[in-house]
Structures are given as C-alpha cells and as structure tokens.
C-alpha positions, 0 to 999 in steps of 0.5 A: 906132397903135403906138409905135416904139421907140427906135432904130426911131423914130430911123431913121425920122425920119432916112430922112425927113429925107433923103429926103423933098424929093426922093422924097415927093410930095403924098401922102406928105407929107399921110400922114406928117404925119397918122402922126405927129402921131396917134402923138404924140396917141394915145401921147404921143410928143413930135414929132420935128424931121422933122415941121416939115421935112416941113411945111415941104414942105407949106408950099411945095406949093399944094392943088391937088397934094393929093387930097381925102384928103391935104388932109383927112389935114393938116386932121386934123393941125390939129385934134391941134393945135388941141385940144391933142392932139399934144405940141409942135405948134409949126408954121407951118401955110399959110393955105390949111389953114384954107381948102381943106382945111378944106373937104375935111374938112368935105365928107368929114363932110357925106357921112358923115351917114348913119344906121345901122339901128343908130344908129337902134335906140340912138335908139330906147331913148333915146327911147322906153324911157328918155325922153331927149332924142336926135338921130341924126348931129348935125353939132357946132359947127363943122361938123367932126365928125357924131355917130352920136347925140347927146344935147343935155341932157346934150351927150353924144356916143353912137357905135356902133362897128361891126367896122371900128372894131377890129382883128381880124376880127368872128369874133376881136373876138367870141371876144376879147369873150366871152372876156374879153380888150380889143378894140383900137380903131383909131387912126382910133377912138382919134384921133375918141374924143380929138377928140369928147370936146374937143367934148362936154362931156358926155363920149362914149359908145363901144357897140362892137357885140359889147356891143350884140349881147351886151346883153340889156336895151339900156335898162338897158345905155345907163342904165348906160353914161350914168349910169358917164360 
C-alpha cells in the first residue's frame, strides 16, 4: 500500500509500458491493474497512463485466459471505480467484467460467509448486553460484499479484524498495540473499509483483535465504538 516516489513510480510505468504486450500474461495483467488502481484509492495517486495501456490488453483477452483470482482482482478494480475510489478511472472496461468477473467475485464472497467464533461473541454483546438489533455475515445489496456483522437499524457494518488483516506478526501487532503505537492494516483491509463505508450509511465499525482480547468491558467497548461512529 505504499506510495512510490517519483522517479520510482516513473520507472515502473515506463518498464510496463514496454513490456507488458510481449512479457505480461493474463495474471500479470489482472495484478497490475488491481495494484494500481488500490495505490490510486488508498493514497490518492492519480492514474498513470500505463494503466489504460494495460487495460487495453485486458480488453483484448477473453475470461477464459483469466484464473478466478485475475477476474476477481479486475472486478475489485471496478468497484475502486465504480464507488468513486480511484482518481481518474476513465477506462473502457469489456462487457464481460460485468458478467464473468462479476461472477468470480461474487462466488468468492458466497464462500467466504462463514461466522467466525468471534463474529459470534461481538453478535452476542449486541444482542444480549445491549439490546441491539444484529445479523452475522449479511450479504449487502448487490450481493458484492459479506459483513462479519451487521447492524440493520443503524445500517452499520462491524468487522472484526483478526492478525491477518495487519501487518507484522500477532506478537509485534500486540506489543505495538500495548505500547501505544498504530497497527498498519492491509491494503486489502484499507481497500474493504473504503468500499463498505460507500455501501453502509451508517458507517463501518473496525474491532481489531488486540482491542477485543484487551477489552475488559466489551459492552461498554462496542457502546462506545458505535455511539463515537
């Protein structure tokens, strides 16, 4: 998720302007496009003219050439551009985006509705300490994101952010934690964070674990996490 500086981000795009017809194939293509279309929502980098040329070779391929996680890895890009995520998205994208590799991502999200124990413990305070409506892993509208749990009457997404969703071991997010310093999410995190808060008018409640396992009082914790929203 980090920035290139300068230069760097001029040389990169200049090595994928010459090479990527010849060298890239369907994968390289599917990544490149997600990279930096995430550094251009998460950080605000306007697109650099590589990324219409590495379209462009998208537009030429069929979604057959694709693996499941290229097509997904495209549709995430539409959905920067879509919500109005990365800066100057202007491209052509091919029809079959908003076929096939719609349907990759949305079979990637029926998989993933599964209920963590934790999901279930945050449920719990919701329901039973604080008397709030709540649903564990709702498909939002659209179908194109599962929240881990959600909160109708407020339209509220809660996600609980277990170590994969930082950087670092869980020993160094702990220490960082309990010492005072900021965990650094994932761009995958970031990225999910910007989207769901385009989806949930009611905003979205991140609970990294450290905080969960550290919380002494969870319902005066998730009180307060939902009434400073």
């Amino acid at each position: 998720g980090r920035l290139p500086d300068g230069p760097a981000l001029s040389a990169l795009c200049g090595a994928t302007e010459r090479s990527a017809r010849e060298a890239f194939n369907a994968q390289d293509v599917a990544t490149t496009i997600w990279s930096l279309a995430a550094l251009s929502s998460l950080r605000g980098m306007p697109l650099p003219r590589c990324y219409d040329d590495v379209w462009k070779i998208a537009r030429d391929m069929q979604p057959g050439q694709f693996h499941n996680t290229g097509l997904c890895k495209l549709f995430h890009a539409y959905l920067m551009r879509k919500h109005g995520l990365s800066v100057g998205d202007k491209g052509e994208y091919p029809v079959w985006i908003i076929n096939q590799a719609k349907d990759a991502w949305m079979m990637q999200v029926r998989e993933r509705v599964t209920a963590s124990a934790y999901q279930s413990e945050i449920a719990g305070v919701f329901r039973d300490d604080l008397n709030t409506n709540c649903e564990v892993e709702q498909v939002t509208d659209g179908g194109y994101f599962s929240v881990d749990v959600y909160l109708p009457d407020k339209e509220i997404a809660v996600e609980y952010d277990g170590a994969q969703h930082f950087l670092g071991t869980e020993r160094e997010q702990l220490r960082r934690f309990r010492g005072g310093e900021a965990c650094t999410k994932t761009a995958l995190t970031e990225l999910r964070d910007l989207l769901l808060a385009k989806t949930c008018e009611g905003g979205v409640i991140t609970v990294p674990w450290f905080e969960w396992l550290d919380a002494e009082k969870r319902d005066e914790y998730l009180r307060d996490r939902v009434a400073n929203l």
